[in-house]
N, C-alpha and C positions, 0 to 999 in steps of 0.2 A: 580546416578541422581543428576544433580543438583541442591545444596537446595535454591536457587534463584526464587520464584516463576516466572511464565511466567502468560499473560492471550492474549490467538490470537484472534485476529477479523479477517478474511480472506472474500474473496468476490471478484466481479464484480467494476470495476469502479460503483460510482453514488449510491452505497446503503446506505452510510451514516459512513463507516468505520474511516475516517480522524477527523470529528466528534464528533463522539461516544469515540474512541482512547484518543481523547485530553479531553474530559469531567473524561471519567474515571484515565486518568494518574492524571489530578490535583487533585482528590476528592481522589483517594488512597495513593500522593505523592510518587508516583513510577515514572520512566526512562519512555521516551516514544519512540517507533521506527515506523517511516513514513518510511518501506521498498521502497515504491512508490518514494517517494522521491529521495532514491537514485539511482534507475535507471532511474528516470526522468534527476537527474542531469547528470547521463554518457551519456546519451542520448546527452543532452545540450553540452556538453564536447564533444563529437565524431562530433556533428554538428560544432560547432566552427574549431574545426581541419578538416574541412572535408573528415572525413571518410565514407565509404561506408559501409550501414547499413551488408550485407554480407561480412563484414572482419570480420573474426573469431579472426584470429593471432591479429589483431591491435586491436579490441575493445577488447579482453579481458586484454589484456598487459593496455590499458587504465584502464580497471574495477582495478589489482591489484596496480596503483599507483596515483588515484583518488587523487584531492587533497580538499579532501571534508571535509565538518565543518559543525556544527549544535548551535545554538546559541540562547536560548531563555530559558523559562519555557516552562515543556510540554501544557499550552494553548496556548502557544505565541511561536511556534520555525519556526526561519528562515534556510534558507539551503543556505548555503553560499560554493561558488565554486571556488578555489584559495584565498578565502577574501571576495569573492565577493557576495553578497546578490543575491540570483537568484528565487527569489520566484515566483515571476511572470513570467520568462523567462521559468521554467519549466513545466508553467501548459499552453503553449497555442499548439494548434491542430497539429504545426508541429512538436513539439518537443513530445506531447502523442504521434501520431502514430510511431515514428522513436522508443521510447520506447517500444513499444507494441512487433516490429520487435527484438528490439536488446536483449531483456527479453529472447526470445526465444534461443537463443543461447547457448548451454548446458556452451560452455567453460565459457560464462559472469556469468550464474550464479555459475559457481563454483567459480568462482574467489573473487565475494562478499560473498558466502558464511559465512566467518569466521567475516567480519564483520560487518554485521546482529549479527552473535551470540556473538561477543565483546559488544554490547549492551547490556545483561545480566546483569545486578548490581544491589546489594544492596539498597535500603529493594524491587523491584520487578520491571518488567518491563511489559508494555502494546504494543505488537507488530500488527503492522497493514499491511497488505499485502493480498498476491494471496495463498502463501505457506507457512505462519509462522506457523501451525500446522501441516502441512503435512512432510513436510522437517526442516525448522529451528527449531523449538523448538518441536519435534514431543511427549515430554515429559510434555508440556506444563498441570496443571491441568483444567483449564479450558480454551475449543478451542471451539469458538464461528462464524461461516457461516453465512454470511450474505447475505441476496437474496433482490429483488426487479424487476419487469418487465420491461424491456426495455422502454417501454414508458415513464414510471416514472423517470427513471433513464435518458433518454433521456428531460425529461423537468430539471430535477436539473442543467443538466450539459448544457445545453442553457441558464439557469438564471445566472449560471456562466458565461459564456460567454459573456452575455449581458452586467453583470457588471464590465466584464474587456474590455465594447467597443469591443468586435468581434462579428459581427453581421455572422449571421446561420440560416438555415433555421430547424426545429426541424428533417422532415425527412431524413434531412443530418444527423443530430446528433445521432438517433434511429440508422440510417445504420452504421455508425461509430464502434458506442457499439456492435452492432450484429459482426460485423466485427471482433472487438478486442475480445467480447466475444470466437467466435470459433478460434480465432488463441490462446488465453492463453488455453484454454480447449483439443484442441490438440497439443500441440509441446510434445515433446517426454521427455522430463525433468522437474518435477514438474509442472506439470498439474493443472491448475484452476480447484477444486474440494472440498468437505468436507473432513475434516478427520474422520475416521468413528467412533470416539466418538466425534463427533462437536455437537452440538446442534444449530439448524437451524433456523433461526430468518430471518421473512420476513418483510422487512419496510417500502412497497410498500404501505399501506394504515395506516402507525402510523405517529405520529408526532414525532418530536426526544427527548421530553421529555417524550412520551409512551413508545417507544421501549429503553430508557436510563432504565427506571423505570422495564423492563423486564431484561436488563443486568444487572441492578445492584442487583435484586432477585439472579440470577444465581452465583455473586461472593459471594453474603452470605451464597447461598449455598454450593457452591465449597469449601469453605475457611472454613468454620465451619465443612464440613469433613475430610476436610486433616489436 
């Protein structure tokens, strides 16, 4: 095992993981990993080259020579693609869906597999995704699920929106999420699910200093047993 602690947040778009992630990276001063991130950015990258979301051979040949960078403190990290600062360009609605599609692809995720787990470093790392317990760090000691109802999760991700000027109507956004919901829950390789010692945390009616104040109970625990 490796002696590099891990701690997973996994989950649905909208429940508070990116969040939560960045709050506990700085307060532990551990590495932080926005999986989301990087398939948003090959996402962003296969659109640029236009590629076709069902290219197996080409998107994943893209995934193993990404030319991706991360640049910042775990509160403050940009995702920079060739150089290039892309933060904003990876969170708008055509670049999540084309993500949502190209995640699915057994060959993409093998291909970043290893580095998701090249994030691992000294003194710990805080990973945030769909499968950092299940599959990347499935040795992780504490592996934390995170839920929330659609609706809720459908109004976060419209006040996002709003505030990057893309105007939406919320039933579009709820349909979206249900949408993406069942396409990560079923593809055939690393399934949206808990690991089945996750501890499952709903944020659908906390605030993000309740449900902080619930995870960081949990690290005291974890940590003061191992």
């Amino acid at each position: 095992m490796n002696i590099v602690p891990v701690i997973t947040l996994d989950g649905p778009g909208g429940v508070g993981k990116g969040t939560l992630g960045r709050l506990l990276a700085h307060d532990l001063g551990w590495h932080l990993l926005d999986s989301g991130a990087i398939y948003r950015a090959l996402a962003l990258a296969a659109q640029r080259a236009g590629l076709d979301a069902d290219n197996e051979t080409a998107l994943s040949g893209l995934a193993r020579t990404l030319p991706l960078g991360f640049r910042g403190a775990a509160d403050e990290t940009h995702v920079l693609l060739g150089g290039e600062v892309v933060d904003a360009e990876i969170r708008t609605p055509e670049v999540s869906a084309l993500t949502s599609r190209i995640a699915a692809i057994p060959a993409v995720r093998a291909a970043l597999l290893q580095r998701q787990r090249d994030f691992r470093r000294a003194p710990g790392l805080v990973a945030d995704g769909r499968d950092m317990g299940t599959v990347v760090f499935p040795d992780a000691p504490l592996k934390v699920f995170l839920t929330a109802s659609a609706e809720e999760r459908g109004k976060r991700r419209l006040n996002q929106l709003m505030e990057q000027g893309i105007s939406a109507s919320l039933a579009t956004v709820v349909a979206e999420i249900a949408e993406r919901d069942a396409r990560d829950q079923q593809r055939s390789v690393a399934p949206l699910r808990p690991a089945p010692d996750a501890k499952i945390l709903d944020t659908s009616e906390q605030s993000v200093s309740d449900t902080y104040r619930v995870l960081q109970s949990w690290v005291r625990s974890a940590f003061q047993e191992n």
